[in-house]
C-alpha positions in Angstrom: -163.6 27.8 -71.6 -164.0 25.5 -68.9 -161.6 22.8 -70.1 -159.1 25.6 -70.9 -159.0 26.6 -67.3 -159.0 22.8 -66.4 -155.8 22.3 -68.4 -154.3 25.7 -67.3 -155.0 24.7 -64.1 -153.5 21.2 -64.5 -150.3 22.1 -66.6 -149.1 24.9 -63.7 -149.7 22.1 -61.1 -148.0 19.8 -63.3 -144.8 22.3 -63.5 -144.8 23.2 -59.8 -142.6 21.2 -57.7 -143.9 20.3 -54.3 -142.0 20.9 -51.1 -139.6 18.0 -50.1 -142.2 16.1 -48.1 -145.2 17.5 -48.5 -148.2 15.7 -50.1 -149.9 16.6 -53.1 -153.0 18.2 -52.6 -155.9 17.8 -54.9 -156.8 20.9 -56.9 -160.0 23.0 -56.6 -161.4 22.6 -60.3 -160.8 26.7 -61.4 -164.0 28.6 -62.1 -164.7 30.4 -65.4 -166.1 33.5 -66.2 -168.7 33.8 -68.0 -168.1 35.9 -71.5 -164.3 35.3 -71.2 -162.5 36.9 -74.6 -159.6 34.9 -74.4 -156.4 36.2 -73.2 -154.6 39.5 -73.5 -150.8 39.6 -73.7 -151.1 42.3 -71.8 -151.2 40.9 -68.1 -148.2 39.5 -69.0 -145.5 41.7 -69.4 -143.5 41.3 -66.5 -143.9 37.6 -65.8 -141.1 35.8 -67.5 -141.8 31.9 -67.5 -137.2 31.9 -67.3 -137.6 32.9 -63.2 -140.2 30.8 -62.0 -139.9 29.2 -58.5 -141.8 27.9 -55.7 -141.7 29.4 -52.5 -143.6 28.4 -49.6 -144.0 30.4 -46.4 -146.7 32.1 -44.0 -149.0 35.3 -45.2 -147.3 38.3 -42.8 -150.1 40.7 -44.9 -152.7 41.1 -47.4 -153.0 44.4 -49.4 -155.6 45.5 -51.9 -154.0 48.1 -54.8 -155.9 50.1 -56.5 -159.0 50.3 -57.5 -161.3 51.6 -59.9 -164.1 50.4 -62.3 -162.9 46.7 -62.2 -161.5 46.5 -58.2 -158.4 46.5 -56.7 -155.5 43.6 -57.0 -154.2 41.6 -54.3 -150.6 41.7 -52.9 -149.0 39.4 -50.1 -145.9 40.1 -47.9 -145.1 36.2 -47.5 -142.6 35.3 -44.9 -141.0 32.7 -46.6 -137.3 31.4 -45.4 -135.3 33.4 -48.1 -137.1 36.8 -45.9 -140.1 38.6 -46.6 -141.3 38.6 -50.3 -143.7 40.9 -52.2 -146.3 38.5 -54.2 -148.7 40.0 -56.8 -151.9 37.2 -57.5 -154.5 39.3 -59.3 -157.4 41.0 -59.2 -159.9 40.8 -55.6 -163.0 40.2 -57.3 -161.6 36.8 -59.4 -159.7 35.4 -56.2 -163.3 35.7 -54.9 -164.8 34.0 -57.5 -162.5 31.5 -57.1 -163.4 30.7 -53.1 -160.0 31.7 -52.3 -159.4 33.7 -49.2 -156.3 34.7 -47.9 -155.6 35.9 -44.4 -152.4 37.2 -42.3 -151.1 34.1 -40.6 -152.4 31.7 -43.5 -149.8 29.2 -44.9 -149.4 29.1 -48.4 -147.6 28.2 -51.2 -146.6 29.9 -54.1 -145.6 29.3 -57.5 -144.7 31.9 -59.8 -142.4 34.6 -61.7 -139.3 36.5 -60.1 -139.5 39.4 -61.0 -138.6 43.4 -60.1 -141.2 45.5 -59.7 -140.8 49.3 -59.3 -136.9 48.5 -58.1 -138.3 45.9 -56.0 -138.0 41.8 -56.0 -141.5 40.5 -56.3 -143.1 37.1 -57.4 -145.9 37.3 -59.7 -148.2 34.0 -59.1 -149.2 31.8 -61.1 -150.6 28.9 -59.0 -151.4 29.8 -55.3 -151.9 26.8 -53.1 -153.3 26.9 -49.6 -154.3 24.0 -47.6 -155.9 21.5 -49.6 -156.8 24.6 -52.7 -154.9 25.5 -55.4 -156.1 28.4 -57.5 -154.4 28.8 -61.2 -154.3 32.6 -61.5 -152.0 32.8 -64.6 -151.0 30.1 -67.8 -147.8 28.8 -68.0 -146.8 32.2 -70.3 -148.0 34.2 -67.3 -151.0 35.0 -69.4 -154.0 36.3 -66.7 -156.6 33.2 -66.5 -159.0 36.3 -65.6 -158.3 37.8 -69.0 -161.4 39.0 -71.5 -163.8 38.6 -67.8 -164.8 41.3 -65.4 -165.7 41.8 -61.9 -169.7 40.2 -61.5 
């Protein structure tokens, strides 16, 4: 499992383009869970690998949705130069297994999915990079890296 994260983690850095004159950061190696399943098509339904982009921009805020049994997910309102944009990342308990804290103000960068969510643009991510620390949150399909694990 760990060297299928690795290479997830590798191939979506490999795909996302860095910003004109920005240097490339070094990736935080992605932490597995343990008792992972393997993924379920399921988290992927509204990613569609066609709309990908990379959008780069500063955290205006951070929303938990939901909730339940397995926690809430985690939305940003990024201001990125195109105007504010709705990103979806995944659920709170696996960005904090992942050491990955976001705050308002924080400058980040995105890679992921266009997409329309409830009549809405969003961008579902697959790679969120902030600082020095890119987290792979999704496969190049869009397939959940957190899929078959549970909140610890």
């Amino acid at each position: 499992m760990k060297t299928t994260i690795a290479l997830s983690l590798a191939a979506a850095l490999a795909a996302a383009p860095l910003a004109a004159g920005a240097e490339e950061a070094p990736a935080a190696p992605a932490r597995p869970c343990a008792g992972a399943r393997g993924p379920r098509a399921r988290g992927a339904r509204l990613y569609d690998p066609g709309t990908v982009t990379t959008l780069g921009g500063k955290i205006a805020a951070v929303q938990q949705v939901g909730g339940g049994r397995r926690g809430g997910g985690v939305h940003l309102s990024l201001e990125a130069p195109e105007g504010t944009v709705a990103v979806h990342l995944g659920p709170s308990w696996f960005l904090q297994e992942q050491g990955l804290t976001l705050a308002a103000g924080d400058q980040v960068e995105i890679t992921g999915s266009r997409v329309s969510f409830r009549g809405q643009p969003a961008v579902i991510a697959q790679v969120v990079k902030k600082g020095d620390t890119a987290v792979a949150l999704r496969d190049l399909q869009g397939i959940p890296v957190w899929a078959g694990c549970g909140p610890r």
